[in-house]
N, C-alpha and C positions, 0 to 999 in steps of 0.2 A: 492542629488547627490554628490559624492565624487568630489575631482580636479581633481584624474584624470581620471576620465570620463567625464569632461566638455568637453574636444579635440572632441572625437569621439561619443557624445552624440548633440554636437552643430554640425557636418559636418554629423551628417545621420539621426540627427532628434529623434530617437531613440537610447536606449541602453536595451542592450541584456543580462542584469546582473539576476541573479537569488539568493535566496534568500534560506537558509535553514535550517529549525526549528530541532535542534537534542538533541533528549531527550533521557540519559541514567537511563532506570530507577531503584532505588534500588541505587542507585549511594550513594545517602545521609546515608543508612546504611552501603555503604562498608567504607564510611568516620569514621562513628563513632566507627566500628567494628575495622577499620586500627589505630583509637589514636592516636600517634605519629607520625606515619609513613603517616598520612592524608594530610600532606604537599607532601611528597612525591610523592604522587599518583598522587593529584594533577597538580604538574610538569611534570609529565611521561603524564598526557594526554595536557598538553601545549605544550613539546616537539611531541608528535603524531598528533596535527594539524596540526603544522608548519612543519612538515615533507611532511604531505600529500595536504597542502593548498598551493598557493603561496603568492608570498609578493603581490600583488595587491591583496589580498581576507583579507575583515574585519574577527578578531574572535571577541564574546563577549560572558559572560556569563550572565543569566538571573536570575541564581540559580547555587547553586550545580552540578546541573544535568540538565540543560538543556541552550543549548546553540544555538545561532545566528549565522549564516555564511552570511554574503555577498558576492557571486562571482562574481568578477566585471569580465561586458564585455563575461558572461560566459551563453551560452544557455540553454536551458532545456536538452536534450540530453546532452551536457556534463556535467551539474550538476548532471544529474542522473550518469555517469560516476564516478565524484569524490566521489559522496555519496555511491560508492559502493565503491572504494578505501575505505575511514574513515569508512565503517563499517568492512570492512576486520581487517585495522589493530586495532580497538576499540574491535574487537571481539575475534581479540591475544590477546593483554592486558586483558581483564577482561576475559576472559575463562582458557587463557594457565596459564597467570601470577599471576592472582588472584585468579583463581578455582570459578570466579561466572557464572552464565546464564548472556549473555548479551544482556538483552532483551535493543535493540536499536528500538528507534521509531523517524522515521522524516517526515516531511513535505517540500515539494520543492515548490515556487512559483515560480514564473515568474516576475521580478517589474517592478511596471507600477506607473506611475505617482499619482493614483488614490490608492495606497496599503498602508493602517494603518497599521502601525506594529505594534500598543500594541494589535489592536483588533484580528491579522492573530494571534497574540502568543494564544492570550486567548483561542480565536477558537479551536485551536489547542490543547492546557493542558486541556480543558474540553471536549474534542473528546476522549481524550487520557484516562481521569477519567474512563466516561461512556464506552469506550471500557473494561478499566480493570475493573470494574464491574459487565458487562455481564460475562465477563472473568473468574472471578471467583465466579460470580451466577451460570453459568453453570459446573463449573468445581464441584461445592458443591452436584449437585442434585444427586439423587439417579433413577436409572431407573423407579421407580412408580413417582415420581415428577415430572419425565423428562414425562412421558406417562400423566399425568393430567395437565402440564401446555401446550403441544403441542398436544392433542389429537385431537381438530380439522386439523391439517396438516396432520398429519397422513392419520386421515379420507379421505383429501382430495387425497394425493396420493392414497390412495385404491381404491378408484373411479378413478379416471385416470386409474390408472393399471388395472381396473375392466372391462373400458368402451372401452381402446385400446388392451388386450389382449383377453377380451370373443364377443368383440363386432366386432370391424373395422376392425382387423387382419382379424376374421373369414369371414366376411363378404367379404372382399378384397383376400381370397382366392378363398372361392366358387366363387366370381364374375369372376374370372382370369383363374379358370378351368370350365367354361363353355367350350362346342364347338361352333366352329365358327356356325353364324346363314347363313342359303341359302338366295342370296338376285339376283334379278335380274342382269346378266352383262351388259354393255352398248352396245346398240345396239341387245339386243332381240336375244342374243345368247345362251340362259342357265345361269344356276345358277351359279353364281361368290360367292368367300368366301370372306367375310373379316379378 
């Protein structure tokens, strides 16, 4: 707990601070690719926190590329708030300014008393591996690849599709243009429809 959230963390028992994991990624080659100017860059994303954060919110960095937010006192709802601010302007800088893809990846928590932060990071960078991964296993396959590594799913939509367009549809239309059946009315007066 920071100081100054001992006030309003001791008078409600709780605090409402949230916590958020922001990974730029690719970040580490636009450093080596900028050389000189890697300080630079550097700065301009120091300056774009402090612009979009305020003074009551921790920065840190973890890496290069991947950085901590503490928002003290600040909900989920509005975390998710600022985190769309710092991707807006993280994604001027590195798209308009730089010419990269700014592929931003974060994670939001909630802190609670019981929240390990090296293990919520870890979590996180190996979520984020095995995404980019898949990411680009699939991006690699070729459509004979893509049809032998997912040819049971297939299969299985085709049965679906097979079982609710030749089967249940039909069935649920003959059942629904039936005509009404004659059944007796109450009280022994003739045939009532239903």
């Amino acid at each position: 707990m920071l100081p100054g959230e001992a006030g309003p963390h001791g008078r409600y028992q709780k605090s409402a601070s949230s916590l958020l994991i922001v990974s730029l990624a690719d970040l580490d080659q636009v450093y080596l690719e900028a050389g000189a100017r890697a300080e630079e860059i550097f700065g301009e994303l120091g300056q774009l926190f402090r612009a979009v954060l305020r003074d009551s919110d921790v920065l840190t960095a973890r890496s290069e590329s991947v950085f901590i937010i503490l928002l003290t006192e600040t909900d989920v709802v509005a975390a998710e708030r600022a985190l769309e601010r710092l991707r807006e302007r993280l994604t001027e800088l590195l798209e308009v300014n730089l010419g990269r893809d700014p592929n931003i990846k974060a994670q939001m928590l909630a802190v609670a008393e019981d929240l390990d932060l090296d293990d919520a990071v870890e979590r996180f960078l190996k979520t984020q591996l095995f995404l980019d991964d898949v990411r680009s296993f699939l991006e690699d396959l070729t459509w004979l690849e893509a049809l032998y590594y997912f040819w049971p799913f297939f299969l299985i939509d085709f049965f679906r599709y097979m079982l609710l367009e030749l089967v249940l549809v039909p069935a649920f239309l003959v059942a629904s243009a039936q005509p009404p059946r004659a059944r007796p009315a109450p009280g022994g007066a003739g045939p009532a429809f239903r």
